[in-house]
C-alpha positions, 0 to 999 in steps of 0.5 A: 761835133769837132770843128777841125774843118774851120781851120783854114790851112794849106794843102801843102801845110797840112800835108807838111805835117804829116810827113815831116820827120816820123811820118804819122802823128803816133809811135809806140814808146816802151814804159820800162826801161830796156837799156841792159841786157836784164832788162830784156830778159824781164821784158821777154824771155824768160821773165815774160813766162811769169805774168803769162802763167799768172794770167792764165791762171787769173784773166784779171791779172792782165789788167795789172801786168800789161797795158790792156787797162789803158788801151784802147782801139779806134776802129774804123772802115771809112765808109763816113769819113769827117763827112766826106763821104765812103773813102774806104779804111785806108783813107781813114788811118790819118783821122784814127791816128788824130783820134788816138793822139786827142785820147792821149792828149786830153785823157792820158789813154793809150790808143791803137787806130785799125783800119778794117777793109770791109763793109760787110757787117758781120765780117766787121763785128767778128774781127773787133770781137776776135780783139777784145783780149788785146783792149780795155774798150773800143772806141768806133768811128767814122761808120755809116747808118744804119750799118754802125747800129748794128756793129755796136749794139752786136758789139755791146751784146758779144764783148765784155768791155766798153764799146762806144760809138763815138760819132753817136753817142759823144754829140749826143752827151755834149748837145744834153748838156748843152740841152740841160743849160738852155733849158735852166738859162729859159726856165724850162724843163725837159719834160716840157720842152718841144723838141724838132729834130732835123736829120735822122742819122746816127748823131740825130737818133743818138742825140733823140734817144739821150734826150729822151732818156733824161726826161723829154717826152716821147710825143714832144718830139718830132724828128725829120730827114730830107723828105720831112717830118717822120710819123707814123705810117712813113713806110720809107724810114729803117727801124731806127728811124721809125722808132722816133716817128711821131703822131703828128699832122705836121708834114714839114719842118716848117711846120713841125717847128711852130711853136718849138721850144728846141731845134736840133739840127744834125743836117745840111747848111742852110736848112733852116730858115729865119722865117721858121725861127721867128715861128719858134717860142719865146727864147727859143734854143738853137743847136745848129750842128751841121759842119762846117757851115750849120744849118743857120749861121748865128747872127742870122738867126740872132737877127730873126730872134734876138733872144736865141740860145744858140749852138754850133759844131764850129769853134768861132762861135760861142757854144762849140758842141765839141766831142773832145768834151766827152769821149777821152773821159767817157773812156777815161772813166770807164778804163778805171772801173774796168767797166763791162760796158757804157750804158746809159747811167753813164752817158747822163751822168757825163752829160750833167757834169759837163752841164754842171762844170759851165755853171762854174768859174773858169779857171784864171789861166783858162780865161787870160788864154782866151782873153775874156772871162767865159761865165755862165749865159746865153754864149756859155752853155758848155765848157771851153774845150780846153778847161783842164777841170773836164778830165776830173769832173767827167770822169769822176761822174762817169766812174760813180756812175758805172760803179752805181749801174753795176758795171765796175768791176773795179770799184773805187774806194776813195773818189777823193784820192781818185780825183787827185791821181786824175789831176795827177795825169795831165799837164794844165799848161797843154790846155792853157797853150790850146786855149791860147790859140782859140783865144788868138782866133778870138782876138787876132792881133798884127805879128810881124814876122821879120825874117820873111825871105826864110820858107820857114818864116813865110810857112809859119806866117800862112799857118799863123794867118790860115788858122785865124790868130791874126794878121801876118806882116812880113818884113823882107825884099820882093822877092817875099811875094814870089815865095808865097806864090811858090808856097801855093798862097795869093801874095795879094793877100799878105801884108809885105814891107821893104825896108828900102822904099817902105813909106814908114821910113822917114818916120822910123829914122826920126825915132831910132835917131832920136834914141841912138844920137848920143850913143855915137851914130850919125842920121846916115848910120841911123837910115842905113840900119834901118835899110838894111837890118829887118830886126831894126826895121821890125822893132821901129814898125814895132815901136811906131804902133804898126804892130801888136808884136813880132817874132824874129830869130831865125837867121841870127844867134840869139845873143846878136838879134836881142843886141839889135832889138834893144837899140830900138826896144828897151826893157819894160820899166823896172825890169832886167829882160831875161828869158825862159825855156818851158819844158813841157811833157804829159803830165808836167812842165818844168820852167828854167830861167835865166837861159838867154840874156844875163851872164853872172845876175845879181842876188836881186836880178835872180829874185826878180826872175823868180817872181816873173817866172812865177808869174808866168807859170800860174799863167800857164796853169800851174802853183809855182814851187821855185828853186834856185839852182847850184852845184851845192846844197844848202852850203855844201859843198862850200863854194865862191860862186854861190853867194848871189843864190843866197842872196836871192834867198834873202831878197825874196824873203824880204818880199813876201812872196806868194809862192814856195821858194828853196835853194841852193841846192842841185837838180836831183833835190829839187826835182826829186821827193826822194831826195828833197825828203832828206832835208826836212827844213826844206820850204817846197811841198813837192818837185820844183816846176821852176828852176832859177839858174845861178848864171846864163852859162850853166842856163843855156847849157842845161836849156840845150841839153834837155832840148837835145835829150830830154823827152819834153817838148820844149817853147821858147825861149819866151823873153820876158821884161821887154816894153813890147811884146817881142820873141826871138825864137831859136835859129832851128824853130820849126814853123810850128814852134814859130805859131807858137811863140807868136800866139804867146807873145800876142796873148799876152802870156809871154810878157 
C-alpha cells in the first residue's frame, strides 16, 4: 500500500510539478543514435524491412530487435483511482504516468500508461488483448471489484504474457512478508496462526488467497466487510467473497478476533478498536493497512498491547506495506525469462525473498540516509523501500521461480552473472537520495533558508516543511509573510527573522566582531553587516545554534556567497573546503571535485579531495575508483601544468588509501574500458566515478557544461569541509534542487 497520500504538500506545489517544463512526469527517448541521415535509414526505411521479415519469420525475434522484452503498459479505466473513488480513465493518467516513472526508477523497465474510456468489462479485456504484441506484460491498476477479477483472470487465460494486477496481488506479496516475519519473530507457524481479515475487496481476497497458498489453514481464517463476518449461508457476498466464508458462530469482528494471532485490515480508519486488540493472543500481529489513516494508529494499539507486531500502509511508521517493494521486480523478473505468466510459485518466492532480505544487514549507505541502523525486529519485519539490494534479491527469486513453474521461455543459464547485470541496471545513489529523505521524515532538523524574499526560496521551504524534513527558518524582511500568504500557506506557521529588529542580534554582533576586529572592521561595520546582508546574518544564527544547517545561493554567484559565509563559518579543522557536482543517471553517478572553491590546489589539497570525495561517494552507495584528471596521460603529452596531479599521486600513495586511485590521464581514459585497456598498468578496475580536476577553471567548466548538455541529472554543487553544515546552491536551483541540497546538508551526507 503506497503512502503518497502522507506527504503533506501544497495544491499549488503539487500542480507545479506537474506542469513545469514538459508537462507530465514521462517522455519517450530514442536508444539509437539519430543524428545522420544513415541513421534514419537503419531506423525506418529501408533498413526497418530487415527486422520486420525477420520476425514474421520468427515472432521470438521481436523480443531481440525491438523494445517489446522491456516494456510494459499501465492499464487503467479509473473507476478506483488511490482511493478516491470512480474519476474515470482520463483522470487516472497522472497516477499511470507516476506508475510508469516508479518502474522506471526502481527496476529499469520501460512503461506506457493507457487510459481505457470504458467500464464495460468486455470492451475493456479485448482492447488490452488486441495489445499483446506491442507489450512484454501489462500491469493493471486502479480497477474496482469485482469488475478487476474478471478483467485479470480473462487476461491470464487470453494473453500469453504476464498480466498482473498490482493493486491485488503487489499488497498481497508484501503483507506475506511481512506475515512470514511476524510469524518467525513470535514463534509461529502459518499453518498455525489465526488469521481475521477485515475488508473483502480486491487487496483483502488477494492478501487471503496468498496466504492461503503459503500454508494458512483455510478454517483458521475468517474474513469480514462492513456487515461483519462472512460465513457460510451470507447470501449478500459475490463468488469471490464467498470463497472465503468460514464456518464460524462469530458474527462480529469483535468477535471474530478472540483469540486471533493475526488482523489483516484492508478496510476504514478506525475499525479497530483497543478493546479488540487487548482480546487478541499473546504477541498479536497488526497489519493495519487502510491509507491514509489505518484502522488503528500504532501507538494506540501499542497502548492496548505492548508486545504488538505492528504494520501500516504509511511510511512515518515502522513496517510500511509498501507495493514498490514487489511490483517493478515482479515484473523486472518476469521480463527477463519472457514469462507467459505470474503464476503463484512466483508471487511466494518474491514474498520469501523480500521476508529473507529484512533478515539481513542494511546496507551502510542505506542506514546513514536514514540515520539509524534498520536490524531485524519487531519494527522491521519488511525492507526499506529504498534498500537497493531489492531488485537483485526479488528478481532473481521471481526469474528461478518462473523458470521452476515452467513458465520462462527463456531460461537463465548463469544466475550468478544475471545478478551482476541486475546491479548493473540501477544507480544506488537514486535509493540513498530516497532514502535520505524518508530519513529527513524520521529525524527532521532546523534549515534556515536565507533568502526568503525569493518565490523559489519560499516554495522550497513550504515542500521542505509539508513533506516532513524538517522546520523551515526564513531569513528575509516582513513582507516574507505576505509571500507565504500569496503562495496559499498560513504565514503563522512559518518561522521568520528580520535581521533589522531580530532579538538575535546583539548576540551575533558580540560573535561576528569578535572574529573580524583585527581583520580591519569596526562594531558599527560589524552590526551593519549583519543588518543588512542575510548570509551574514544566517551564518551568525547558524553558528549561534539556532540551526541544524542552511541553504542559501539563490540571489548571489557562488564565489561572493562563500566569501560572505567564511567571515562568519570557518572550515572544519584539517580541512581545505571544496565543492562537488554529482552527476547522477539511471545506471551511474559520476563525482568531479574541486568545481567551486580552489583556483590552482596543491599536490596535497587535490590528494585531500580525493579522500573526501571518497568518502562521499561510498555514502552515496558507491566503491570509490578515483582518477585525477589532465590534458595528459601519464607524461603525455609533457607538460608545465601538471606536476601538482603528480604529486597528488604520490601524497596518496603514501596514505594507504582504502580506494583505487590513477592518474594523470584525460576523461576519455578514465571513463572509457576500451581506452583504459590500452594502459595495463594502469590501477582502477573499471570506469572512474570520481574525477579529481587539476584546478577550479577546468572544474567549473566541465561542471557547467555536463550541467548544460549532458543528460544526467546534476546535485550540487555539495560543499564540503565546512565546520557547519552550509550549502550554497546555484542561482538558477529549482525549488526541487533547493529540498534537496537541504535534506543532504541536515543528513549529514553532504559534509
Amino acid at each position: 500500500m503506497a503512502d503518497e497520500r502522507t506527504i503533506q504538500f501544497s495544491e499549488r506545489e503539487a500542480l507545479l510539478f506537474h506542469s513545469e517544463g514538459r508537462p507530465g512526469k514521462i517522455e519517450i527517448i530514442a536508444s539509437k543514435p539519430m543524428a545522420t541521415q544513415r541513421d534514419l535509414a537503419l531506423a525506418y526505411s529501408p533498413g526497418v524491412a530487415v527486422p520486420v521479415q525477420a520476425i514474421a519469420d520468427d515472432p521470438a525475434k521481436a523480443y531481440d530487435y525491438t523494445a517489446k522484452g522491456n516494456l510494459v503498459a499501465v492499464i487503467s479505466n479509473g473507476t478506483a483511482i488511490l482511493g478516491m473513488g470512480n474519476l474515470g480513465a482520463l483522470a487516472s493518467k497522472p497516477v499511470m504516468e507516476g506508475k510508469a516513472v516508479l518502474f522506471k526508477r526502481f527496476a529499469d523497465v520501460d512503461s506506457i500508461d493507457i487510459e481505457l474510456k470504458t467500464e464495460d468489462v468486455d470492451r475493456f479485456i479485448d482492447a488490452v488483448e488486441l495489445m499483446e504484441p506491442s507489450f512484454g506484460g501489462i500491469n493493471l491498476e486502479d480497477i474496482k471489484a469485482p469488475e478487476c477479477f474478471i478483467i485479470e483472470q480473462t487476461l491470464r487465460e487470453r494473453m500469453n504474457i504476464p498480466v498482473f494486477h498490482d493493486d491485488q496481488h503487489g499488497t498481497a506479496i508484501i503483507a506475506s512478508a511481512g506475515l512470514i516475519n511476524a510469524c518467525l519473530l513470535t514463534g509461529r507457524r502459518l499453518q498455525d496462526i489465526k488469521l481475521v481479515v477485515n475488508g473483502a475487496g480486491a487487496a483483502a481476497i488477494a492478501c487471503t488467497e496468498l496466504m492461503k497458498a503459503m500454508g494458512v489453514r483455510n478454517d483458521h481464517v475468517i474474513m469480514c466487510d462492513k456487515a461483519g463476518v462472512i460465513y457460510q449461508g451470507r447470501d449478500d457476498i459475490n463468488q469471490w467473497q464467498s470463497a472465503h466464508a468460514a464456518v464460524t458462530e462469530a458474527r462480529t469482528l469483535k468477535e471474530a478476533l478472540v483469540g486471533a494471532d493475526v488482523f489483516l485490515g484492508l478496510s476504514a480508519a478506525g475499525a479497530l478498536k483497543a478493546d479488540m486488540v487487548v482480546d487478541m493472543a499473546n504477541a498479536p500481529i497488526i497489519f493495519a493497512m487502510a491509507n491514509p489513516t489505518p484502522e488503528i494508529l500504532p501507538e494506540e494499539a501499542k497502548t492496548a498491547r505492548p508486545d504488538a507486531i505492528i504494520a501500516t500502509g504509511r511510511s512515518d511508521y515502522p513496517n510500511q506495506i509498501n507495493n514498490v517493494i514487489c511490483f517493478p521486480f515482479i515484473f523486472r523478473g518476469a521480463l527477463d525469462v519472457r514469462a507467459t505468466g505470474i503464476n503463484e510459485e512466483m508471487k511466494i518466492a518474491a514474498a520469501n525473498a523480500i521476508a529473507e532480505l529484512a533478515r539481513e544487514r542494511v546496507p551502510e549507505e542505506v542506514a546513514t540516509a536514514y540515520g539509524v541502523q534498520h536490524s531485524f525486529g519487531p519494527e522491521y519485519i519488511i525492507p526499506t523501500p529504498f534498500d537497493p539490494r531489492l531488485m537483485e534479491v526479488v528478481s532473481t527469486a521471481v526469474a528461478q521461480a518462473a523458470m521452476d513453474s515452467g513458465v520462462a521461455t527463456k531460461p537463465i543459464v548463469d544466475m550468478g552473472a544475471y545478478r551482476e547485470t541486475l546491479r548493473a541496471r540501477l544507480n544506488p545513489t537514486t535509493a540513498v537520495l530516497s532514502a535520505a529523505y524518508e530519513g529527513a521524515r524520521a529525524r527532521p532538523k532546523r534549515v534556515l533558508f536565507a533568502e526568503a524574499e525569493e518565490e523559489v526560496v519560499l516554495r522550497a521551504a513550504i515542500a521542505f516543511k509539508e513533506g516532513g524534513y524538517g522546520t523551515p527558518v526564513l531569513v528575509g524582511r516582513d513582507d516574507v509573510n505576505d509571500r507565504l500568504a500569496a503562495l496559499g500557506v498560513n504565514p503563522d506557521e512559518y518561522e521568520l527573522h528580520n535581521s533589522r529588529h531580530s532579538p538575535l542580534v546583539p548576540a551575533m554582533v558580540d560573535f561576528v566582531y569578535e572574529r573580524l576586529q583585527r581583520r580591519g572592521y569596526l562594531r558599527r561595520d560589524v552590526e551593519r553587516m549583519i543588518n543588512q546582508d542575510r548570509n551574514i546574518f544566517g551564518s551568525a544564527m547558524l553558528q549561534l545554534g539556532q540551526a541544524d544547517a542552511m541553504i542559501t545561493g539563490i540571489t548571489r554567484t557562488w564565489a561572493q556567497t562563500m566569501r560572505e559565509v567564511k567571515r562568519v563559518i570557518d572550515p572544519e579543522a584539517g580541512r581545505t573546503p571544496f565543492g562537488i557536482h554529482v552527476l547522477v543517471g539511471q545506471s551511474h553517478t559520476v563525482f568531479i571535485a574541486d568545481t567551486t572553491v580552489n583556483e590552482r590546489p596543491t599536490g596535497e589539497q587535490l590528494a585531500d579531495f580525493a579522500e573526501q570525495t571518497a568518502q562521499v561517494a561510498r555514502r552515496m552507495g558507491h566503491e570509490p575508483r578515483v582518477a585525477l584528471m589532465s590534458y595528459s596521460t601519464f607524461g603525455n603529452p609533457k607538460g608545465a601544468w601538471v606536476d601538482n596531479i603528480r604529486d597528488a599521486i604520490t601524497v596518496l600513495d603514501g596514505r594507504n588509501v582504502g580506494f583505487e586511485y590513477e592518474g594523470e590521464m584525460p576523461p576519455d581514459v578514465a571513463l572509457n574500458p576500451k581506452q583504459l585497456a590500452n594502459y595495463p598498468f594502469a590501477r582502477l578496475s573499471g570506469p572512474a566515478n570520481i574525477l579529481i580536476m587539476p584546478g577550479l577553471q577546468s572544474a567549473h567548466i566541465s561542471a557547467k557544461l555536463l550541467r548544460e548538455l549532458g543528460g544526467d541529472d546534476v546535485i550540487g554543487p555539495m560543499l564540503i569541509g565546512m565546520e557547519k553544515p552550509v550549502q550554497i546552491a546555484p542561482m538558477t536551483s529549482t525549488a526541487s534542487e533547493l529540498v534537496t541540497l537541504a535534506v543532504l546538508a541536515a543528513g549529514g551526507i553532504a559534509r
